[in-house]
N, CA, C and O atoms as CSV, one atom per row, in Angstrom:
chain,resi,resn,atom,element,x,y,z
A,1,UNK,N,N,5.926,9.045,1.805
A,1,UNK,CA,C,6.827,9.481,0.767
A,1,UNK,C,C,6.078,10.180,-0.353
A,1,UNK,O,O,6.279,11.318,-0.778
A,2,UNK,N,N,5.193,9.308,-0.746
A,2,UNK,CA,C,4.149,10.553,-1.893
A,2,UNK,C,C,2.615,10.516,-1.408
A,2,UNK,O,O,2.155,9.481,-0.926
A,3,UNK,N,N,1.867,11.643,-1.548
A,3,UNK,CA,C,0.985,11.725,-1.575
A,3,UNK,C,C,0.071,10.733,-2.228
A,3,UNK,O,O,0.365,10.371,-3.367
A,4,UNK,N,N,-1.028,10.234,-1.634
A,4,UNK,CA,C,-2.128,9.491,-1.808
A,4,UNK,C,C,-2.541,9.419,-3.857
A,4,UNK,O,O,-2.795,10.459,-4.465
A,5,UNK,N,N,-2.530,8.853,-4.146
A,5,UNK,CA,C,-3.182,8.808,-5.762
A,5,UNK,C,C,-4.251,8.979,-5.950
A,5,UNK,O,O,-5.057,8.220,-5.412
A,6,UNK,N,N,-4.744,10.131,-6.860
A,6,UNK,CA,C,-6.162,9.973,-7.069
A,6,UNK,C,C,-7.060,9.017,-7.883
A,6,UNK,O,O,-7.209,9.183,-9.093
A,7,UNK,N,N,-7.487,8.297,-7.396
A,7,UNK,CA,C,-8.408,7.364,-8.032
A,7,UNK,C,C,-9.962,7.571,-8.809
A,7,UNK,O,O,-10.885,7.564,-7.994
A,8,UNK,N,N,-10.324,7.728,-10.060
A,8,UNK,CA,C,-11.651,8.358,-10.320
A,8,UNK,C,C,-12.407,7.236,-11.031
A,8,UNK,O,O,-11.792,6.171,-11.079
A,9,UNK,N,N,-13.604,7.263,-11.586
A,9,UNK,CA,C,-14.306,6.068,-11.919
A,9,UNK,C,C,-14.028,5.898,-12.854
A,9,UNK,O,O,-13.619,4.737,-12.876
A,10,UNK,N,N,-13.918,6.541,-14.280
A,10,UNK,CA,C,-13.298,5.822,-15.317
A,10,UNK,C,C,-11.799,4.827,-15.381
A,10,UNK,O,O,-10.772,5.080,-14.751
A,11,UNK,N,N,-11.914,4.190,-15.891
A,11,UNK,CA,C,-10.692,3.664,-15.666
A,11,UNK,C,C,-9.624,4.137,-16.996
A,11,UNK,O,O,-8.677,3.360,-16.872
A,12,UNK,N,N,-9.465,4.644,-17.671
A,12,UNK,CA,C,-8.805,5.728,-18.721
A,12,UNK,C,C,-7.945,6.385,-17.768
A,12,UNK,O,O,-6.755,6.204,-17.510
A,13,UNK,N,N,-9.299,7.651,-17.028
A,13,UNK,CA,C,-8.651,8.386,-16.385
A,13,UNK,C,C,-7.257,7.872,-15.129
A,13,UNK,O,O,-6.129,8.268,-14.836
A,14,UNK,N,N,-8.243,6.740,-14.683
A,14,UNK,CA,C,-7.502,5.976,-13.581
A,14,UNK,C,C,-5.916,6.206,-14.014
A,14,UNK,O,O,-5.100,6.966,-13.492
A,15,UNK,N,N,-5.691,5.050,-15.456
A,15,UNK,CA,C,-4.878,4.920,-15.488
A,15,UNK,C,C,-3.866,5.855,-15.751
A,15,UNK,O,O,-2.696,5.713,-15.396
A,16,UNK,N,N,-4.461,7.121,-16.574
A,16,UNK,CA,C,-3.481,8.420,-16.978
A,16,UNK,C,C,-3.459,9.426,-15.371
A,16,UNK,O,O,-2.783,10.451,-15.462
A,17,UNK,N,N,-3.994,9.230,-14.280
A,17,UNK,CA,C,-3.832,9.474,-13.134
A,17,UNK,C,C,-2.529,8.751,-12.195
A,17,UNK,O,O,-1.824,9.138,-11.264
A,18,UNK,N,N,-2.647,7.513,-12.990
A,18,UNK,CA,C,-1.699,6.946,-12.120
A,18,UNK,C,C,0.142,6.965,-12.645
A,18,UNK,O,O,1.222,6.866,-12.064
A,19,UNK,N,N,-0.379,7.171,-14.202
A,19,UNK,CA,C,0.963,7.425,-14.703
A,19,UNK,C,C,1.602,8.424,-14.179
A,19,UNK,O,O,2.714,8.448,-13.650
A,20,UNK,N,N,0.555,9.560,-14.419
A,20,UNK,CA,C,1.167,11.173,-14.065
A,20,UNK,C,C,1.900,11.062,-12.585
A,20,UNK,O,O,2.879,11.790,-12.425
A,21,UNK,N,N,1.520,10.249,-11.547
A,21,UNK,CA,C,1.721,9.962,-10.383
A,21,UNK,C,C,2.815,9.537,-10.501
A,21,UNK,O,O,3.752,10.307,-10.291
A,22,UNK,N,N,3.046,8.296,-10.843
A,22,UNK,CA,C,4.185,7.546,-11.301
A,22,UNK,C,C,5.444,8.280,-11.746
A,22,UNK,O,O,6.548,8.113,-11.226
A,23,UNK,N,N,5.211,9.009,-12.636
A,23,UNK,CA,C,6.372,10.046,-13.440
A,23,UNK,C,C,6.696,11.319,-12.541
A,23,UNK,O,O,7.791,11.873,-12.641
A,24,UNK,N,N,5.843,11.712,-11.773
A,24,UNK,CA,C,6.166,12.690,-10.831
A,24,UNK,C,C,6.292,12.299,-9.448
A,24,UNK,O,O,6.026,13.121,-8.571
A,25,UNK,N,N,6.801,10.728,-9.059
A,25,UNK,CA,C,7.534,10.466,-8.022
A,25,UNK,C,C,8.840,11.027,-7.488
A,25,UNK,O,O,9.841,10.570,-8.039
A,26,UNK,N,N,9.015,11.818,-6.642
A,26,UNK,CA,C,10.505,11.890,-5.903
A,26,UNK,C,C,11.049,11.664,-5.049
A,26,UNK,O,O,10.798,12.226,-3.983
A,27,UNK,N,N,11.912,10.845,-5.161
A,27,UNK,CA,C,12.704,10.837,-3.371
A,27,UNK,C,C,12.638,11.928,-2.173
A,27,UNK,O,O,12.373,13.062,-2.572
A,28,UNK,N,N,12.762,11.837,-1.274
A,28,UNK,CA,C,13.146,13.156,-0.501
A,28,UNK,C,C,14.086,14.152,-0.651
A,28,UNK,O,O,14.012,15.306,-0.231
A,29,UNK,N,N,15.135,13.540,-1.389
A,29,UNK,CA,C,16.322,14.416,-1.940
A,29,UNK,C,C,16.100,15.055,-3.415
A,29,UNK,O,O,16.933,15.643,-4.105
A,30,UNK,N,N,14.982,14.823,-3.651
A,30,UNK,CA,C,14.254,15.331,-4.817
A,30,UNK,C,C,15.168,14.546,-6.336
A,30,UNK,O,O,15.381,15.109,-7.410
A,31,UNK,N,N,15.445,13.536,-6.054
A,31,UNK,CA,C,15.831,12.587,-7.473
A,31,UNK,C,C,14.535,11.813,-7.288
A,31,UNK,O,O,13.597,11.797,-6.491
A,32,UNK,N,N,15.062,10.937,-8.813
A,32,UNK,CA,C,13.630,10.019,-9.172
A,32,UNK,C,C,13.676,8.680,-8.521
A,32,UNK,O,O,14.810,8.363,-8.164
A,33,UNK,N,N,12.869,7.933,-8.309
A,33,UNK,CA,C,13.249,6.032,-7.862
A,33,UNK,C,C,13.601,5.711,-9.046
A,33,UNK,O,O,13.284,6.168,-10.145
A,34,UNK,N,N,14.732,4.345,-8.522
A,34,UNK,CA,C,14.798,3.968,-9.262
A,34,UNK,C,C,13.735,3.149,-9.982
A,34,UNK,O,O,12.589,3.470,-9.665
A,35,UNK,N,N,13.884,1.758,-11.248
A,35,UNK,CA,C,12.493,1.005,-11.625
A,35,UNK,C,C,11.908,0.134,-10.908
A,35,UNK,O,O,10.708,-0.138,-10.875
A,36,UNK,N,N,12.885,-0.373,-10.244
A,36,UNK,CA,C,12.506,-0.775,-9.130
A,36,UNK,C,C,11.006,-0.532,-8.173
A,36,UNK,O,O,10.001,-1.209,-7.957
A,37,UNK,N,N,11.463,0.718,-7.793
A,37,UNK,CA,C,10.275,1.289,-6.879
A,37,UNK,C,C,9.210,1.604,-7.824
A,37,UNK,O,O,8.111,1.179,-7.468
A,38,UNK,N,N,9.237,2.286,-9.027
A,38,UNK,CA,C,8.120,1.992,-9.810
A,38,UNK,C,C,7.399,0.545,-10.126
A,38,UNK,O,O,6.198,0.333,-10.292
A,39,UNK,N,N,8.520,-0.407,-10.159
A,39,UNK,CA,C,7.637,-1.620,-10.363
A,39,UNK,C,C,7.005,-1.799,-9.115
A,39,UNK,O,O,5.889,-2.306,-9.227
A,40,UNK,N,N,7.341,-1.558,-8.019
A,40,UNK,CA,C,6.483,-1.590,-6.455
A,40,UNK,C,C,5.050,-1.012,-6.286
A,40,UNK,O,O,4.124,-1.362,-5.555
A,41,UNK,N,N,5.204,0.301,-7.486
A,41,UNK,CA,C,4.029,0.991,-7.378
A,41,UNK,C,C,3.174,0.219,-8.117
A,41,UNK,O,O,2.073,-0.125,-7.688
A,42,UNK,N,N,3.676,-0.136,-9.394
A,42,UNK,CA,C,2.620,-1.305,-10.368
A,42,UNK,C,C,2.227,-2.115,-9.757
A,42,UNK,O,O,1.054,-2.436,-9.949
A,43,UNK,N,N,2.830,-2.659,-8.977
A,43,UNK,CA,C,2.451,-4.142,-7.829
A,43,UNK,C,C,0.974,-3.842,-7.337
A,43,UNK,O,O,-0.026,-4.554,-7.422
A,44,UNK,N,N,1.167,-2.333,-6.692
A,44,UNK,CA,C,0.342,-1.832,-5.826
A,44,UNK,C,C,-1.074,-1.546,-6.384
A,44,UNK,O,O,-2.171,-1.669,-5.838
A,45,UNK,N,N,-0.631,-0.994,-8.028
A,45,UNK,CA,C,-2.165,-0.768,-8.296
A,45,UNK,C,C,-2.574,-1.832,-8.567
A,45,UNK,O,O,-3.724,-2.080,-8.203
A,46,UNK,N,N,-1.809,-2.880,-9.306
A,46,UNK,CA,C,-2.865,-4.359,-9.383
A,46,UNK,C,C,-3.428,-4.676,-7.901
A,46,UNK,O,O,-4.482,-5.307,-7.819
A,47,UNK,N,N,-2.941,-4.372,-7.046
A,47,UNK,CA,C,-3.568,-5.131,-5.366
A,47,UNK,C,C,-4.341,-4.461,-5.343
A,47,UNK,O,O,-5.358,-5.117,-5.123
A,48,UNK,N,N,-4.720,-2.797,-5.497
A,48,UNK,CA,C,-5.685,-1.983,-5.266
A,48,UNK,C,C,-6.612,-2.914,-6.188
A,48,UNK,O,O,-7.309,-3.738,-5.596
A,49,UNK,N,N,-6.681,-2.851,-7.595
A,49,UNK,CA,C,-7.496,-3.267,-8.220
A,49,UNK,C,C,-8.183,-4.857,-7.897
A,49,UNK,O,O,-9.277,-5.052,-8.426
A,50,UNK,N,N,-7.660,-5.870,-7.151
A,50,UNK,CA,C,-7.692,-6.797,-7.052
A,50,UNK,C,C,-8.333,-6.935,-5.527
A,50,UNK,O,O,-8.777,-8.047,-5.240
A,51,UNK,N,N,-8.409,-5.968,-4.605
A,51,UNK,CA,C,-8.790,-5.584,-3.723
A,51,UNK,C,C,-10.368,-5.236,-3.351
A,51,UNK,O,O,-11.161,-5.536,-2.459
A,52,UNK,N,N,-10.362,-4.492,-4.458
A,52,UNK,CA,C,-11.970,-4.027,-4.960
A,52,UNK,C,C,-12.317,-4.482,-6.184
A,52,UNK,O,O,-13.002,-3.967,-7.068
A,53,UNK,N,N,-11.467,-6.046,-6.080
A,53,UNK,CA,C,-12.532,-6.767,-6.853
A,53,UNK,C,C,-13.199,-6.415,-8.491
A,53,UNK,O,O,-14.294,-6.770,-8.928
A,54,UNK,N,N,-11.910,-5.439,-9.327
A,54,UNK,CA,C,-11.856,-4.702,-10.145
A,54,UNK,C,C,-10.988,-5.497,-11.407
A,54,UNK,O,O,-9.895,-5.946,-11.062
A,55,UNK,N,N,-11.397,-5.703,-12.846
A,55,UNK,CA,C,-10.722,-6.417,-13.704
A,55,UNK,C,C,-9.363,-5.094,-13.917
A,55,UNK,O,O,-9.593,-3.885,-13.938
A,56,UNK,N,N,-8.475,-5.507,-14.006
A,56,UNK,CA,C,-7.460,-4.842,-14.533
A,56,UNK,C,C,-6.827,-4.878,-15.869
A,56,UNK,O,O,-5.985,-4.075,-16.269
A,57,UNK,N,N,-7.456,-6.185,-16.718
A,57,UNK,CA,C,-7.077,-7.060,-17.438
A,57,UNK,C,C,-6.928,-6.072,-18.715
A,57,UNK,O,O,-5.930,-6.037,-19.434
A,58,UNK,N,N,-8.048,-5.304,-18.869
A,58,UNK,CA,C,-7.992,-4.150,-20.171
A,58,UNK,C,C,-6.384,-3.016,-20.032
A,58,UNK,O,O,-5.777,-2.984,-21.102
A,59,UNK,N,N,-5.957,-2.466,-19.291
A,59,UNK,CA,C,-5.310,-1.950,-18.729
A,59,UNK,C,C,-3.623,-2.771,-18.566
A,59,UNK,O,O,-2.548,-2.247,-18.277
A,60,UNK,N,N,-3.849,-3.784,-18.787
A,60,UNK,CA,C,-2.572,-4.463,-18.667
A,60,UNK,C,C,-1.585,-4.469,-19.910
A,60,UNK,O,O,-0.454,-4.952,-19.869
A,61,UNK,N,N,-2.078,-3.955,-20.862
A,61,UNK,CA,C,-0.981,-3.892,-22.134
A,61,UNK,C,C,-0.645,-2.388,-22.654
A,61,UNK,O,O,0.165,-2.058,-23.520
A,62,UNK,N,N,-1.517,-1.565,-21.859
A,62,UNK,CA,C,-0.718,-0.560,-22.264
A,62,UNK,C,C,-0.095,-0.099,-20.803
A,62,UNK,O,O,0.517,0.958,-20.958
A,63,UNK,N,N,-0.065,-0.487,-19.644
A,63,UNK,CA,C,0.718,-0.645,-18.216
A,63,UNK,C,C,1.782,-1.204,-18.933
A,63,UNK,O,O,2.682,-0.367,-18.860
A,64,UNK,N,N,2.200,-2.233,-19.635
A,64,UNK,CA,C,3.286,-3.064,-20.191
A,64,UNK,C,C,4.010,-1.937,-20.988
A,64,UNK,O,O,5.058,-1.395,-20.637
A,65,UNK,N,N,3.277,-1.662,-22.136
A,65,UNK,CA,C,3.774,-0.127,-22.879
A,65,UNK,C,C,4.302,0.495,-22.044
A,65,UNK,O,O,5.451,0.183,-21.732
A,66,UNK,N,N,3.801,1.326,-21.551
A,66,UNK,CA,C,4.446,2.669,-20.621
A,66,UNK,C,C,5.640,2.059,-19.665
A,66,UNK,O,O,6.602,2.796,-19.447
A,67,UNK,N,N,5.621,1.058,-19.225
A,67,UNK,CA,C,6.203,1.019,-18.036
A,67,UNK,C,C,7.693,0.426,-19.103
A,67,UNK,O,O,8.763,0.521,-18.503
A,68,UNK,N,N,7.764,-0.016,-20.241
A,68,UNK,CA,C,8.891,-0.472,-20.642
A,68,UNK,C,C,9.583,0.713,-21.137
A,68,UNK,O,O,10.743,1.022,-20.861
A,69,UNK,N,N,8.825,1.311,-21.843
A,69,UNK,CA,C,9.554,2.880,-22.010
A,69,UNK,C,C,9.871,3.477,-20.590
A,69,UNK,O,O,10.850,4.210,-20.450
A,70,UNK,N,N,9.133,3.198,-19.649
A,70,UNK,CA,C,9.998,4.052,-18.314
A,70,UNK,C,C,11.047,3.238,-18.233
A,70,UNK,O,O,12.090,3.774,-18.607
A,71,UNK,N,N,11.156,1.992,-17.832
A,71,UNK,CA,C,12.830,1.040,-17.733
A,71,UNK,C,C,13.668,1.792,-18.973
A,71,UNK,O,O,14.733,2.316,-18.649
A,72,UNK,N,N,13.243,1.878,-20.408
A,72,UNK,CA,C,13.867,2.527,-21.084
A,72,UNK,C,C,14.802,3.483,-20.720
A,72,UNK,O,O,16.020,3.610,-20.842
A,73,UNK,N,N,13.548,4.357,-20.060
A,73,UNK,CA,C,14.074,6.015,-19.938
A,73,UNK,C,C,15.135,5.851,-18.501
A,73,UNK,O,O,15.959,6.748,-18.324
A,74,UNK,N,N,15.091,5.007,-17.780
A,74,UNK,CA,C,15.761,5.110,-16.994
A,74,UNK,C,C,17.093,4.430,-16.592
A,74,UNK,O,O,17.706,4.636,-15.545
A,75,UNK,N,N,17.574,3.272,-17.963
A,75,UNK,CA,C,18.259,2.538,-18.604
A,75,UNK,C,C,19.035,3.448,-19.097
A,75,UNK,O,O,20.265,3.388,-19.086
A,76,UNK,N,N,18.228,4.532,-19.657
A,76,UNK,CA,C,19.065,5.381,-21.031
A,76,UNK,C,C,20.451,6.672,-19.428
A,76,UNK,O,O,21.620,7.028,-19.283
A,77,UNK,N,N,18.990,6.788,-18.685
A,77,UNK,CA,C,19.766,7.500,-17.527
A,77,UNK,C,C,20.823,7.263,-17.126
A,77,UNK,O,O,21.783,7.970,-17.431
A,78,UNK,N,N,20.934,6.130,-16.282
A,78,UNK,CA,C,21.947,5.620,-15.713
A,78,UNK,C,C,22.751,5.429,-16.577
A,78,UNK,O,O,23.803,5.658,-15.980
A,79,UNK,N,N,23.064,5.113,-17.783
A,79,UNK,CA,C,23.587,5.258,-18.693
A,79,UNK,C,C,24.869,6.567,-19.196
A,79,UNK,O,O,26.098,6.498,-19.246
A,80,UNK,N,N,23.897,7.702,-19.508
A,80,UNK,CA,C,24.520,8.774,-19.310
A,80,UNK,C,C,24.955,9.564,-18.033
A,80,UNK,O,O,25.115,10.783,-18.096
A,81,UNK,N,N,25.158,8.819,-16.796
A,81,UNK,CA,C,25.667,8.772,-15.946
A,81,UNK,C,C,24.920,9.881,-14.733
A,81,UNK,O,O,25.304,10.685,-13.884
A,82,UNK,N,N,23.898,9.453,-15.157
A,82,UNK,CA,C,22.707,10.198,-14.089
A,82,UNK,C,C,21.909,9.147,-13.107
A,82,UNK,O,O,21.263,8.136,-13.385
A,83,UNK,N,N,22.245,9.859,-11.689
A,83,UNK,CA,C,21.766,8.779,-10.918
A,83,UNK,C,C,23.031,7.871,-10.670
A,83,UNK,O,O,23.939,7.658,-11.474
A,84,UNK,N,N,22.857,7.208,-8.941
A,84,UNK,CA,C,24.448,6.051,-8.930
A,84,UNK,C,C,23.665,4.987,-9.484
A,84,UNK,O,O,22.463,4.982,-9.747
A,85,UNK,N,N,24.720,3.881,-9.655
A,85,UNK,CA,C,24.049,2.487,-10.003
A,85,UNK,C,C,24.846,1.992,-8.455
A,85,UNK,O,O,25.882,2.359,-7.901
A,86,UNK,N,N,23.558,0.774,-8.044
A,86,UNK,CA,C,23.806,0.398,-6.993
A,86,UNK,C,C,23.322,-0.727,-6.449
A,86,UNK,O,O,22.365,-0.542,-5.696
A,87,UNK,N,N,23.730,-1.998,-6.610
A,87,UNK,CA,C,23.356,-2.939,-6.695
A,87,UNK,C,C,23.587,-3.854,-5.435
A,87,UNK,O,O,24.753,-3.995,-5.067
A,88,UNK,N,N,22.235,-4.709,-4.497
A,88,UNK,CA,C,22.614,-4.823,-3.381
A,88,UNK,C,C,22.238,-4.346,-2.317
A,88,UNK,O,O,21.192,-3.723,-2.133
A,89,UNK,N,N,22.998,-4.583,-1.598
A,89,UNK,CA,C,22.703,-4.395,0.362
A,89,UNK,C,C,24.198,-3.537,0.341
A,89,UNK,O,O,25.105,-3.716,-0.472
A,90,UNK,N,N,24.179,-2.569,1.459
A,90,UNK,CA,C,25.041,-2.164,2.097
A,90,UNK,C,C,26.126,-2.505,2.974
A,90,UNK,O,O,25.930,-1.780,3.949
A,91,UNK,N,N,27.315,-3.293,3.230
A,91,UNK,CA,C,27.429,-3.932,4.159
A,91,UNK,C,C,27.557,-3.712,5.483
A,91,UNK,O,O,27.817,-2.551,5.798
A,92,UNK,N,N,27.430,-4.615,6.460
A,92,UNK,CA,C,27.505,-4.281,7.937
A,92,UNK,C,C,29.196,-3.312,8.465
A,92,UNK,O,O,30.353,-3.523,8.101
A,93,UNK,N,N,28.577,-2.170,9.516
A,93,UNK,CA,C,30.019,-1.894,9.191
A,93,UNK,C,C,30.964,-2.716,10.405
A,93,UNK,O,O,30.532,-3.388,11.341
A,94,UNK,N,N,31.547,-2.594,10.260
A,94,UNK,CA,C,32.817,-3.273,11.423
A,94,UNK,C,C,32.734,-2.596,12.512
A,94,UNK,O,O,33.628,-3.012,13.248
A,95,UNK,N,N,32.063,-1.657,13.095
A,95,UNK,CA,C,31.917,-1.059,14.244
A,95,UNK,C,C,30.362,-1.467,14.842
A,95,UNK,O,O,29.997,-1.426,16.017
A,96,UNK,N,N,29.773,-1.771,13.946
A,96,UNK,CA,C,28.826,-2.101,14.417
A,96,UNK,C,C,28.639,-3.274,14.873
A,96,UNK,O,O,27.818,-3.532,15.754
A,97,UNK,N,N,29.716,-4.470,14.067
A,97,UNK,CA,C,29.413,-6.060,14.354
A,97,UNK,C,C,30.143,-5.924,15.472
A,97,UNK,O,O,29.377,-6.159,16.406
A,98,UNK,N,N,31.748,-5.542,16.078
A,98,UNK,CA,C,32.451,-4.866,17.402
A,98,UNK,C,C,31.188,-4.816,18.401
A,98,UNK,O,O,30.999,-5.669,19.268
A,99,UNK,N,N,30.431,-3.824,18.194
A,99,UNK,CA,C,29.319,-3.308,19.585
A,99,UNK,C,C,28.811,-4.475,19.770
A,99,UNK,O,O,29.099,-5.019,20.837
A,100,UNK,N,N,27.800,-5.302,18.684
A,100,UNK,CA,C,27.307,-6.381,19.035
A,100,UNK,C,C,27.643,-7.423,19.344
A,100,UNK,O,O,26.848,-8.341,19.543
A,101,UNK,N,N,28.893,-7.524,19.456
A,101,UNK,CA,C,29.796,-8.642,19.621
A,101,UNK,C,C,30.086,-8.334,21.130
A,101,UNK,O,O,29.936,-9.221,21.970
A,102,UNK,N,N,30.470,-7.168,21.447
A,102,UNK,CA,C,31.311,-6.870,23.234
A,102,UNK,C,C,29.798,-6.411,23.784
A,102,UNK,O,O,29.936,-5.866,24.879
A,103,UNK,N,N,28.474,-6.458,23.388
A,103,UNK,CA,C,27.631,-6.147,24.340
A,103,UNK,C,C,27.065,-7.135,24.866
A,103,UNK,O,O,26.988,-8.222,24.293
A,104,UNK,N,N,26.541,-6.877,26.150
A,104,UNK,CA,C,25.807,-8.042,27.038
A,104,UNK,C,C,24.656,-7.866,26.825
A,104,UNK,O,O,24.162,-8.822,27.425
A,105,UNK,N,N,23.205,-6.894,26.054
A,105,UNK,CA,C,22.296,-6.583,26.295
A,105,UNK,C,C,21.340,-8.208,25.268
A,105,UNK,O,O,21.735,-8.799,24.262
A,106,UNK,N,N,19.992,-8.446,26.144
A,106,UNK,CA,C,20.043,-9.309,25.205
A,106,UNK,C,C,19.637,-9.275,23.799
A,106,UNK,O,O,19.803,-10.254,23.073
A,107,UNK,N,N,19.276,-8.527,23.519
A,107,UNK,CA,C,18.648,-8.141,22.458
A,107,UNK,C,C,19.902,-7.738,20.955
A,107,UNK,O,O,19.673,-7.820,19.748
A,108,UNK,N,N,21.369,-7.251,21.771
A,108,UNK,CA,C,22.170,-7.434,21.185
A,108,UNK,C,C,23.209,-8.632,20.685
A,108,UNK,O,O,24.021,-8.604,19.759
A,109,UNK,N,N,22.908,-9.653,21.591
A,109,UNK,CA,C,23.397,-10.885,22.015
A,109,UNK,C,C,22.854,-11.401,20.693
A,109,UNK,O,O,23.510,-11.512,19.658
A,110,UNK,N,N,21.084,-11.818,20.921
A,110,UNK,CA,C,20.357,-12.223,19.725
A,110,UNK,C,C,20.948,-12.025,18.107
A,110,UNK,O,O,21.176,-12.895,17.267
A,111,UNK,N,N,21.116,-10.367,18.010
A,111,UNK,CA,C,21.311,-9.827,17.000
A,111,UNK,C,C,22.615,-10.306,16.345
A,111,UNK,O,O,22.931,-10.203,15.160
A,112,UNK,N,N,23.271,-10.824,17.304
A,112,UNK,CA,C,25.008,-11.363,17.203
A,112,UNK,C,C,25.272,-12.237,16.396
A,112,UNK,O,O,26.034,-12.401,15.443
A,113,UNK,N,N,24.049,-13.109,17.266
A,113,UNK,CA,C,23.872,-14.532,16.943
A,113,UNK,C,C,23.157,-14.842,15.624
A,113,UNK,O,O,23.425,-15.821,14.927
A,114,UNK,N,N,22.195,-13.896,15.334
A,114,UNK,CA,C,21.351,-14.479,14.379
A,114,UNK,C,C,22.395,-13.588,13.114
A,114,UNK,O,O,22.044,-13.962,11.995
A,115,UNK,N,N,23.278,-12.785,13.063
A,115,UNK,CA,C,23.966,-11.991,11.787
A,115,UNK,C,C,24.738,-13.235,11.631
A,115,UNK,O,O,24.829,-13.881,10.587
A,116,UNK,N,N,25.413,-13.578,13.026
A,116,UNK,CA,C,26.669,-14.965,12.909
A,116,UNK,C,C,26.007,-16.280,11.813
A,116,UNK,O,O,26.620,-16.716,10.838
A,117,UNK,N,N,24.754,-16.702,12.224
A,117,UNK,CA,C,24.238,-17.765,11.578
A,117,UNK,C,C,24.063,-17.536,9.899
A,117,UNK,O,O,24.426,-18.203,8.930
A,118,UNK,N,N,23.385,-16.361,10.036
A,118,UNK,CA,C,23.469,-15.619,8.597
A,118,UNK,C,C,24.372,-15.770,7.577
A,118,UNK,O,O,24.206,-16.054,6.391
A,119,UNK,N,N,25.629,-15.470,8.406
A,119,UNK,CA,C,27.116,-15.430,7.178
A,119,UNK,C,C,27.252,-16.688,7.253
A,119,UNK,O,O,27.628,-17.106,6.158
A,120,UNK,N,N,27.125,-17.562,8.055
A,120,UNK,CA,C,27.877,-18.869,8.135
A,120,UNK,C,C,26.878,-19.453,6.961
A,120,UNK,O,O,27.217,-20.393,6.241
A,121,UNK,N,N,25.762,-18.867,6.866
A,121,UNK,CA,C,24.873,-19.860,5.654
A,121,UNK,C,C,25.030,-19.430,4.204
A,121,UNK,O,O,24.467,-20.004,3.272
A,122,UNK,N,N,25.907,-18.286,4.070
A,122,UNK,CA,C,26.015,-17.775,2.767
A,122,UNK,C,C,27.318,-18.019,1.978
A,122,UNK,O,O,27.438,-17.581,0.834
């Protein structure tokens, strides 16, 4: 989905590398993620950093900064009615639980069974 991040030895740069990255994320349909997926990416650079055994610890309050102004900015979005709001799973459609229900294959059988157990626990 995006190109690789460049990573350089200062860690300044690092981090104004990773913002710029961050802010110039796009979907394939060329909209933005939601914060969500940015918080996925934050996840990611702490694991990178934690990976190679790298303090992140300096870096963690202005990551806090920036990233609350992005929820901001993207709070303020959805807001002015940019972007859907969409909260959730999609549900199964009724043609699909039909197939898995009238098929014999086993693998569809399984799939039957384990969606059936699913709802019955929710």
């Amino acid at each position: 989905m995006h190109p690789a991040m460049p990573l350089s030895n200062s860690r300044t740069s690092t981090f104004k590398d990773f913002m710029e990255w961050i802010v110039s994320a796009r979907k394939e349909d060329g909209s933005t993620p939601t914060y969500s997926t940015y918080n996925c990416h934050r996840a990611w650079l702490f694991n990178l950093f934690r990976d190679y055994k790298q303090d992140i610890a300096p870096l963690q309050s202005e990551l806090k900064t920036h990233f609350r102004g992005l929820q901001r900015t993207k709070t303020q979005a959805l807001a002015n009615g940019e972007g859907r709001v969409k909260i959730g799973k999609d549900a199964l459609e009724f043609a699909l639980y039909l197939l898995l229900m009238k098929s014999a294959k086993p693998d569809y059988v399984f799939t039957h069974c384990f969606m059936t157990y699913c709802w019955n626990l929710m």
